[in-house]
Structures are given as C-alpha cells and as structure tokens.
GUSEFI-58244 format. One record per residue (C-alpha): z, y, x; residue in three letters. Coordinates in steps of 0.05 Angstrom, whole numbers, padded with zeros to 5 digits, always signed. Example, Ala and Ser with C-alpha at 12.3 -4.5 7.8 and 13.67 -1.06 7.14 Angstrom:
BEGIN
+00156-00090+00246ALA+00143-00021+00273SER
//
This chain:
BEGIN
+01541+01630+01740UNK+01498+01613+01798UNK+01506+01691+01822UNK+01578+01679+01825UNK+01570+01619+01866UNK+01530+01645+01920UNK+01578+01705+01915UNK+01634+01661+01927UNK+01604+01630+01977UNK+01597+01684+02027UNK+01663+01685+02067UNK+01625+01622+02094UNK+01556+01638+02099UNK+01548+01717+02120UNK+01537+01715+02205UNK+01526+01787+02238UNK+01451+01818+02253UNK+01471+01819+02324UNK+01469+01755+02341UNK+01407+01738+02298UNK+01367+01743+02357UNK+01391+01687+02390UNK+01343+01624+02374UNK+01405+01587+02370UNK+01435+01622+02320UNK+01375+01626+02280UNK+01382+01550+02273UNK+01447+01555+02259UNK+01447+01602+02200UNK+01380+01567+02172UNK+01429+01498+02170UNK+01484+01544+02139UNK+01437+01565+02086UNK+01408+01503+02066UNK+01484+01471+02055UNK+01500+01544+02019UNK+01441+01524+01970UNK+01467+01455+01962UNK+01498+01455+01888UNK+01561+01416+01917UNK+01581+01467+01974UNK+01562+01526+01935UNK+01630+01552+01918UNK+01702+01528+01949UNK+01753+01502+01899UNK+01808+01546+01903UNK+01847+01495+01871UNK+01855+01456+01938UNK+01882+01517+01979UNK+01926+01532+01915UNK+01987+01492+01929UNK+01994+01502+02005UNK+01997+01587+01980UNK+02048+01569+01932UNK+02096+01539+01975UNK+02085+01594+02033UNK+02111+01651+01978UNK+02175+01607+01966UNK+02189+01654+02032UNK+02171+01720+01994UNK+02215+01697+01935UNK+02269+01684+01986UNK+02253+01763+02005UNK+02264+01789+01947UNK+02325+01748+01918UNK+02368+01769+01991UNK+02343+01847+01977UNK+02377+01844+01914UNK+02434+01796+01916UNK+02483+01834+01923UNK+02474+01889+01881UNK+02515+01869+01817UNK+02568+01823+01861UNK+02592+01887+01918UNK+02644+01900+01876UNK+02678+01829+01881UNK+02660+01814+01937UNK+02692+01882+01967UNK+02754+01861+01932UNK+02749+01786+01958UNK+02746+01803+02035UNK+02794+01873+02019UNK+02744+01928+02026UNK+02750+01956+01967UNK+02738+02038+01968UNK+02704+02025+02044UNK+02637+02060+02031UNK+02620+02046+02096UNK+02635+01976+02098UNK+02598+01966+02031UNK+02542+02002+02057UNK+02542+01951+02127UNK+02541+01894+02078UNK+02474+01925+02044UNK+02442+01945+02106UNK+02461+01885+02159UNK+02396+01856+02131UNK+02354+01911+02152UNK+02376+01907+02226UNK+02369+01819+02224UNK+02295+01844+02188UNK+02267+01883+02238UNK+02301+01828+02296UNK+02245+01776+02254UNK+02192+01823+02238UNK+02182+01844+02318UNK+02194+01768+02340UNK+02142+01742+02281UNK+02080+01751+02323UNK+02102+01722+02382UNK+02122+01656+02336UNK+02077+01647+02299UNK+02025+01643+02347UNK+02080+01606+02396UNK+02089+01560+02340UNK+02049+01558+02290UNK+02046+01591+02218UNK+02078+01522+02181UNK+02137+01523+02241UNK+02155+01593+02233UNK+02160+01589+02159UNK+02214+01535+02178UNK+02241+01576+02225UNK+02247+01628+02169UNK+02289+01583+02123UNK+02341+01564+02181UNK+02380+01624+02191UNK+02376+01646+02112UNK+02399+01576+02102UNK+02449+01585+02152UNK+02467+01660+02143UNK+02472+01645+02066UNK+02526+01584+02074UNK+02558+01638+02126UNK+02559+01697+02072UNK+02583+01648+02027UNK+02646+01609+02061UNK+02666+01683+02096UNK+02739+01705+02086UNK+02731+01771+02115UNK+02685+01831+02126UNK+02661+01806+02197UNK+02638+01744+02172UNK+02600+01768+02117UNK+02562+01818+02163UNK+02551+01757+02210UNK+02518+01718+02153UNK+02479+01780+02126UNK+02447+01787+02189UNK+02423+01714+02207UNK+02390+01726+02138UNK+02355+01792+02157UNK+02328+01759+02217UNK+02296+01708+02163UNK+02276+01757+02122UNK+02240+01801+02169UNK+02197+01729+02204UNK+02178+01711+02129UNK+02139+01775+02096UNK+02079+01774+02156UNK+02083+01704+02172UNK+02065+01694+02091UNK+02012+01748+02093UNK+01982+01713+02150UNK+01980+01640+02125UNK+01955+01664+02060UNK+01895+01708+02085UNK+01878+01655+02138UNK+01878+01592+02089UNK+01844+01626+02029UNK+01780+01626+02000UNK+01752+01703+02009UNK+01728+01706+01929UNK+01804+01691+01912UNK+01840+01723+01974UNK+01869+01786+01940UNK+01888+01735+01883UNK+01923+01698+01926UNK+01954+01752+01962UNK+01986+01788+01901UNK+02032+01718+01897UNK+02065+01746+01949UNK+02091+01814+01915UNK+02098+01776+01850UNK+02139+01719+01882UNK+02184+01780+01910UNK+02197+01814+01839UNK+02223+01742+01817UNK+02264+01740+01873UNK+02291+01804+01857UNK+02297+01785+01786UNK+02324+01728+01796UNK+02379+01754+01847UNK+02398+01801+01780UNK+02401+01743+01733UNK+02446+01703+01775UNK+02490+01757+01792UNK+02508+01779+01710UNK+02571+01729+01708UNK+02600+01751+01769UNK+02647+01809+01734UNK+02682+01755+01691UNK+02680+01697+01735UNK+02715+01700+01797UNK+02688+01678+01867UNK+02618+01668+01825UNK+02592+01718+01888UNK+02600+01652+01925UNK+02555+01619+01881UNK+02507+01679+01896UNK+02495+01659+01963UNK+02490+01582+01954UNK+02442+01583+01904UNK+02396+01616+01964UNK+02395+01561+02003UNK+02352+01511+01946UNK+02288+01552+01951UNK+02303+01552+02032UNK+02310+01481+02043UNK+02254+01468+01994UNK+02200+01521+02033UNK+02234+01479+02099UNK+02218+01409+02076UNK+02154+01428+02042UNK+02120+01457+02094UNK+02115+01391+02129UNK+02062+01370+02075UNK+02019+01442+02085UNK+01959+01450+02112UNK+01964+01487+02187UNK+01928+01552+02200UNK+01863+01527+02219UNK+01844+01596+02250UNK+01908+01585+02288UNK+01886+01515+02304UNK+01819+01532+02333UNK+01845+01589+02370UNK+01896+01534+02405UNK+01832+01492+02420UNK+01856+01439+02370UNK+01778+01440+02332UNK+01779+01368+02311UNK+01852+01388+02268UNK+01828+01459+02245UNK+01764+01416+02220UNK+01825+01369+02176UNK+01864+01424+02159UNK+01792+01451+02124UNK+01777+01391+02092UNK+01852+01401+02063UNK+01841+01470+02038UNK+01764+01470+02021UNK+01744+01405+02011UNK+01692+01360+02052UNK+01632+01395+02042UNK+01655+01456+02073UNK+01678+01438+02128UNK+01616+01456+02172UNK+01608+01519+02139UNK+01676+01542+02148UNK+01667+01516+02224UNK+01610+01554+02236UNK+01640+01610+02211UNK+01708+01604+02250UNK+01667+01602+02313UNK+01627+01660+02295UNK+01688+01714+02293UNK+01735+01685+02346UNK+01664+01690+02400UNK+01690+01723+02458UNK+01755+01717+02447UNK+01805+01685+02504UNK+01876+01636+02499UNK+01908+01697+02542UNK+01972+01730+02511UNK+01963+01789+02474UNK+01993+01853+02516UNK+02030+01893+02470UNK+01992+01963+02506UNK+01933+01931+02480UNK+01955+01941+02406UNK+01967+02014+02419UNK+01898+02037+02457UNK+01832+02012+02463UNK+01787+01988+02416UNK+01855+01960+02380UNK+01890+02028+02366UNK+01846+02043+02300UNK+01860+01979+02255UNK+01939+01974+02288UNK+01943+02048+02271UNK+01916+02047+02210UNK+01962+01993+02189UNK+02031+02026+02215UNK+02006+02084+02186UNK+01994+02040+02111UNK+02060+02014+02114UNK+02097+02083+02148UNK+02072+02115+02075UNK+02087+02067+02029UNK+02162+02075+02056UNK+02162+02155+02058UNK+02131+02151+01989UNK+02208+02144+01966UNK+02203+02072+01938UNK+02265+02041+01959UNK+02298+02102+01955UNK+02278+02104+01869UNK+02297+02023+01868UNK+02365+02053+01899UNK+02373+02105+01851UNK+02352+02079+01788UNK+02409+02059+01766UNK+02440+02134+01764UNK+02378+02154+01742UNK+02382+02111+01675UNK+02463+02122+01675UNK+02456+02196+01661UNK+02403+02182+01606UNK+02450+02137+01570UNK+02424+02074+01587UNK+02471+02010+01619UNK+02455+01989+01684UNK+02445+01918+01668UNK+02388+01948+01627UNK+02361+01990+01674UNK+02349+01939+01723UNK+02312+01900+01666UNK+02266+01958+01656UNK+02253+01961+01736UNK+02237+01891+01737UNK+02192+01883+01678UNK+02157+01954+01710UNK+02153+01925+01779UNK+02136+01849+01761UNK+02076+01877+01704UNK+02046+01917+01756UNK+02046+01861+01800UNK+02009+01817+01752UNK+01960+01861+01739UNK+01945+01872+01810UNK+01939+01801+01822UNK+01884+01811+01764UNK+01846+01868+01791UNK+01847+01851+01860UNK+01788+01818+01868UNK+01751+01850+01820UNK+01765+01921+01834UNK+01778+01908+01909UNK+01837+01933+01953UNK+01812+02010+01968UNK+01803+02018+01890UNK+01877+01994+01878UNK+01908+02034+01946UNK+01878+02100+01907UNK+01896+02095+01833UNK+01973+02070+01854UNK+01982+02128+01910UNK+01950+02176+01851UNK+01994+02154+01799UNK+02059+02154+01852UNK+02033+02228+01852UNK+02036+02243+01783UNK+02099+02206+01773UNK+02139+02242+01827UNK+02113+02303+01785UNK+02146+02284+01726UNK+02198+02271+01764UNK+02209+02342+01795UNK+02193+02371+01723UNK+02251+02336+01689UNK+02292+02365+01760UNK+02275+02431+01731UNK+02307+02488+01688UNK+02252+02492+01645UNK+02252+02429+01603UNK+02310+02422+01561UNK+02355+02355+01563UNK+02332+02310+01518UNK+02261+02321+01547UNK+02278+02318+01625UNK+02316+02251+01593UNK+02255+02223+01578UNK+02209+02259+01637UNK+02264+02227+01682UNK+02264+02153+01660UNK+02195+02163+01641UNK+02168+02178+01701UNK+02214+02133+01748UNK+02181+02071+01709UNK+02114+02095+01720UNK+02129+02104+01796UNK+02153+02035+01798UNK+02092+02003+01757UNK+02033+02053+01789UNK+02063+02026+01858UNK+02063+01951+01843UNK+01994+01966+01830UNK+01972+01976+01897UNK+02018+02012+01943UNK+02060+01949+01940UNK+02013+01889+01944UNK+01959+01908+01982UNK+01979+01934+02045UNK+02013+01859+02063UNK+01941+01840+02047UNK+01899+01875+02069UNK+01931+01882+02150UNK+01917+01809+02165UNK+01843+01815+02141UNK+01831+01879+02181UNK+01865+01848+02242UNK+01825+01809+02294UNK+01839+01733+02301UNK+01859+01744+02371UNK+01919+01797+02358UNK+01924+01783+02279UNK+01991+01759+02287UNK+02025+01807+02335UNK+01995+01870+02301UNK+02026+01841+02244UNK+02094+01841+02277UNK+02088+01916+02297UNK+02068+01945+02234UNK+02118+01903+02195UNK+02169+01931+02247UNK+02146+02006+02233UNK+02158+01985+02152UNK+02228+01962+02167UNK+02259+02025+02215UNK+02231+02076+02152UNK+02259+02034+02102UNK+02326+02041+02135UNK+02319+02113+02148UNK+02305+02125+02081UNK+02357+02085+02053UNK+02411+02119+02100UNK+02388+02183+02086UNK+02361+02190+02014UNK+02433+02213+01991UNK+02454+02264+02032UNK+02380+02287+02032UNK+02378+02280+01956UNK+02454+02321+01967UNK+02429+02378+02014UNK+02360+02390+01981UNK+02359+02381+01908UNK+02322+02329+01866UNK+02263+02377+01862UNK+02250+02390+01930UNK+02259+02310+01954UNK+02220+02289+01897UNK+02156+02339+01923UNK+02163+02316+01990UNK+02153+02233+01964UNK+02099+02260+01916UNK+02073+02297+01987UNK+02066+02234+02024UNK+02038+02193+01964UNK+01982+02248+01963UNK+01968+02246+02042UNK+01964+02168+02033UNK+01913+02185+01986UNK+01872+02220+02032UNK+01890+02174+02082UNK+01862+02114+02049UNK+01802+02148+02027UNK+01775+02163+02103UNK+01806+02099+02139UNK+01809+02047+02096UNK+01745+01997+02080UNK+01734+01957+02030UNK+01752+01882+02040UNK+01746+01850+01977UNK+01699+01783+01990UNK+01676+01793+02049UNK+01691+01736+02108UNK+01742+01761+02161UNK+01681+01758+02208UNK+01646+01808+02170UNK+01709+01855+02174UNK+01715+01861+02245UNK+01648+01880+02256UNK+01663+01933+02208UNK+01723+01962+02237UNK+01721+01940+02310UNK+01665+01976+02359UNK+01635+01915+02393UNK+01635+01907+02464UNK
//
C-alpha cells in the first residue's frame, strides 16, 4: 500500500537532475520530500478533482450526441423543410458541423488561454445552445444549415478545451482514468442521440424534439462551470499564484498545495506571458511533439474510422440485420472498449494501448478485405464482414480513440499546450471531412478490398509510428514529460 502511495505521489514530488545543482533547489526538493513522507500528503484524493472532470465531459457528451443526431431523423426532417431526394442537401445538413468544428477547433487555443479553460467551456455551450434552438425552430433548409453550423463551431472549442482541463486538473496516478471519461462520455452521447431519435418515424415533428433536448446538457455544462475549479496551470501562467494555489486546494486538498506549487514552478521555469507565434509550433524545438501529435490524430482519421461508423449500417443491412440493431451493436462495441480503456489506462499506460488498438485495427481491416473476397463463400464473408467491423470498432476504442485526446496535452509544453492543441485538433477535423466526402465514391471506384488495405495500411504505419515517437506517459508529472521530449535550451 505504501508503494502505491509514494507512487502516486510522484506527479508532485519528481524535480529534474539538472537543476539539482542549484543549492536552492536542493532545499527545495529536501522540503518536498519530507511533506512526500508525511502520511497525510502521501497520495492526492482523486475524489476532490472528480467532480470538476465530470462536469467538463458534459462537453464531450454534447460531442457525441450532435455527431449522431441526425442520423435516424434525416428522413423527416428532409421531408419537413422539402428536401426530400436532395443528396446534396442531406449531405450539407451532415457535414455543416464539420466546417463550424474546425471554425472552434483552430479558435480553441487562442480562447482558452484568452479566457480561460472554465470560460471557453461556456463559450462552447452558447452557440450549441443557440445553433440547437436554431436547427430546431428552422422552416427551411437555410436555417437548418445556419443552426448546424453555430453547433460545429461548439463542437470543435469543446473536444481540446476538455482534454486540456482534464490533463491540467488531474492527479497523474489517475490521469489516463480520467481522460478515458472523455471518449466514454462521447459514446453516450452518441448513444444517446440514437435512443432519442427511435420515435421520430411515427411521431411527427419529434426531429424537433431532437434538437431541444441538446440544449439541457448545454445549459447545465454553462451554469456548472461557474462552481469548477480554474486551470491552475492556466492561473499561474497568468501570474494569478495566490488563485492557482485555491484552485489546488480545490482539486488536491490542503496538504498539497505546496507540493503541487513547487512543482508548477518547476516546469513553467523559463517560460514568458508572450503570445505563442503560430511558426513556432511548426519549427524549432516545438516541431517534434506538434508533429507528432498532427501526425496521431492525421492516422487515427485515415485509419477509416468514421468512414466504418458511416457504413455500418450497409454493412449489417446486407447481412440481414436491422439498422436500429446495428447501431446497438456499434455502440455496445464502441462504449465496451471505452470502458476498458478507462481500466487499462493507467495500468498498462498510453504507448501499450496506442499499439494493441492500431494492431488489432490491422487485423480487423483484414477480415474485412477477406470477407471482400471471392474466396470465402457468403455465409462466411457474412460473418467475416460483421465480424470484423465490430472488432475494428472495439480494438479502436481501445486506444486509437481515447488516447490520442490524452496524451497531446501531456506531451505539450505549458507555454503552447493550448494552441498546439488547436492545430492538431484542426488537422483531425479537415481528414475527417475528406474522408467522409470521399469514402463512397472511393469505396465506388476501388472496391471494398482495395480501400479496406489501404485503412489496414495506415493502421500498420501508426503502428510503427507510435513505436519510434511516442513515450510513455503514464504517471509521470507533466514536468517530467517535457524534459523527455523537449531538448532543453
């Protein structure tokens, strides 16, 4: 038990060799280590930082229930606003989000360090409260797209902003933990966007009722918020010490607070208040962690994820099996990998997960292109087919899924967390939308087999990938990480 303590302990106790020579700083660590032995400050109660984390993934659920709202209710809502048999105007009303996302995603860094993380989660839930009672009231195409975008632009501020708060206000021994509420809070979302959506073929206008129930959650992430805990690396980095030194006591309780301080001061030395240029995210001794991060989330969108979410649905048609089902099936795949991610994360640690979710993307898409093929008779590429699209979908929620929303803000520098996060978020949302627009002509002009070897190519380069760039995070402070990563000047 003690081991685990002192183990838990060290995202507040570990300093760098490099500044052990200083006299000062010998002090300093031999006052850190006599509070680390104390029995009371020996371990951080995640309980404290619990409920601020919960209420910042309200935004991820938010995420997740907007992706999939309207999935079942495009039908009505086509014939509502007289669409009907416009592909193209049913595809706008999809993919409006995608263009309001990556509007948020490349204005998240700038506000939430403009801001602050608790003010741009409120920022958020404005224009999907907003764009919501928009999609909702509209009596014609325009204003639906008008409505869908406000709430792109919220969905695209929430995902980093969320990633950021939680890494920054969390314990390091239940970080990853903490982090996996994110994806999990986004399968409910998704979920719960399907759930809601089953009474629109017999009820009329229930699309409506689609939209409004989105705005609850928002208003309750809004009003909540103003009860949360600030950033207090966002704090300190403002100059506000004596708050960031509340905002601990909040999260860690009392006895930590010195500790945590200490530490704080440790990884933001040398740091300035200047604005972050955005050429410094793309050479220097910035390029390797931002590049490794596009580069995390660039593959987990060519790996063909949203493009199997997207095509499920045929997928489980031709096998026989309703769509209502299927989407059960995808959900209980996606939401039980996300749960036992949430489980392993700390334990088996983030370059662990990365590997065994890209690998079994791999093996999936192989099934996938065996079923595609001439040599398997029907009822067998039946099952190969389904088979291996629900593995895809659970192997990913594993890892591929989770971990890279994690993982960026602990690799990132205090200084330029926030911005970096903007960029690579931005890089995840223009693939996503070439891969959505694409994936059916592509699937069209090359075949099942060939598309599925080229996803099941990219899920194996992300597996080399991660094996030579990525390090290992899992408890270790965020101080400790940017020695690793970062040459020092």
């Amino acid at each position: 038990m003690w081991g685990r303590q002192r183990e838990a302990s060290s995202m507040y106790k570990r300093l760098p060799s490099r500044d052990c020579t200083n006299t000062v700083d010998l002090e300093e660590n031999s006052d850190l280590l006599q509070n680390v032995m104390s029995p009371e400050t020996s371990s951080p109660s995640w309980r404290l930082s619990l409920p601020h984390v919960l209420v910042a993934t309200i935004s991820s659920f938010l995420f997740g229930y907007h992706t999939g709202v309207v999935n079942e209710p495009l039908e009505s809502i086509s014939v509502d606003l007289s669409f009907s048999g416009n592909t193209l105007a049913e595809g706008l009303v999809v993919s409006t989000c995608l263009g309001g996302a990556l509007i948020g995603a490349l204005l998240s860094g700038w506000i939430a360090d403009g801001v602050g993380r608790r003010r741009a989660f409120q920022l958020c839930a404005l224009p999907m409260i907003v764009g919501a009672s928009m999609s909702a009231t509209s009596k014609s195409l325009a204003g639906m797209l008008l409505g869908r975008l406000f709430v792109g632009a919220g969905m695209g501020l929430g995902p980093p902003v969320a990633s950021l708060y939680v890494t920054e206000i969390s314990p390091a021994f239940v970080r990853g933990t903490y982090g996996s509420f994110i994806q999990i809070a986004t399968c409910l979302g998704i979920m719960g966007a399907l759930f809601i959506g089953i009474p629109v073929k017999e009820t009329a206008g229930w699309w409506r009722i689609c939209f409004w129930v989105s705005t609850i959650p928002a208003a309750v992430l809004a009003v909540a918020m103003l009860f949360c805990a600030e950033s207090p690396h966002w704090l300190y980095k403002r100059g506000r010490t004596e708050e960031a030194e509340a905002e601990f006591e909040k999260l860690l309780g009392g006895s930590h607070v010195k500790v945590a301080m200490a530490e704080l001061s440790k990884s933001d030395k040398g740091d300035d208040a200047d604005t972050v240029k955005l050429s410094e995210l793309f050479y220097g001794r910035h390029f390797r962690v931002v590049f490794i991060g596009s580069t995390l989330f660039a593959l987990q969108q060519l790996s063909g994820i949203n493009a199997v979410f997207y095509f499920s649905s045929t997928v489980f048609k031709s096998a026989g099996v309703p769509s209502n089902l299927a989407n059960v099936f995808i959900g209980i795949a996606n939401l039980t990998g996300s749960i036992i991610a949430m489980v392993l994360m700390d334990k088996l640690g983030r370059k662990a997960l990365l590997l065994w979710s890209f690998s079994g993307m791999v093996i999936s898409m192989v099934l996938q292109v065996t079923a595609a093929s001439s040599y398997v008779a029907n009822s067998g590429a039946m099952y190969l087919s389904v088979g291996g699209m629900l593995m895809f979908v659970f192997t990913f929620a594993l890892g591929a899924g989770p971990v890279p929303s994690l993982l960026l803000p602990e690799i990132f520098p205090s200084r330029i967390r926030a911005k970096a996060m903007a960029i690579c978020m931005s890089v995840h949302w223009v693939i996503n939308f070439f891969v959505g627009l694409l994936f059916l002509r592509l699937l069209e002009q090359l075949g099942p087999q060939l598309l599925y070897s080229i996803f099941g190519s990219f899920c194996l380069i992300a597996v080399v990938f991660v094996k030579r760039n990525v390090v290992e995070t899992k408890g270790k402070s965020l101080q400790e990480i940017e020695i690793a990563l970062l040459p020092q000047e």
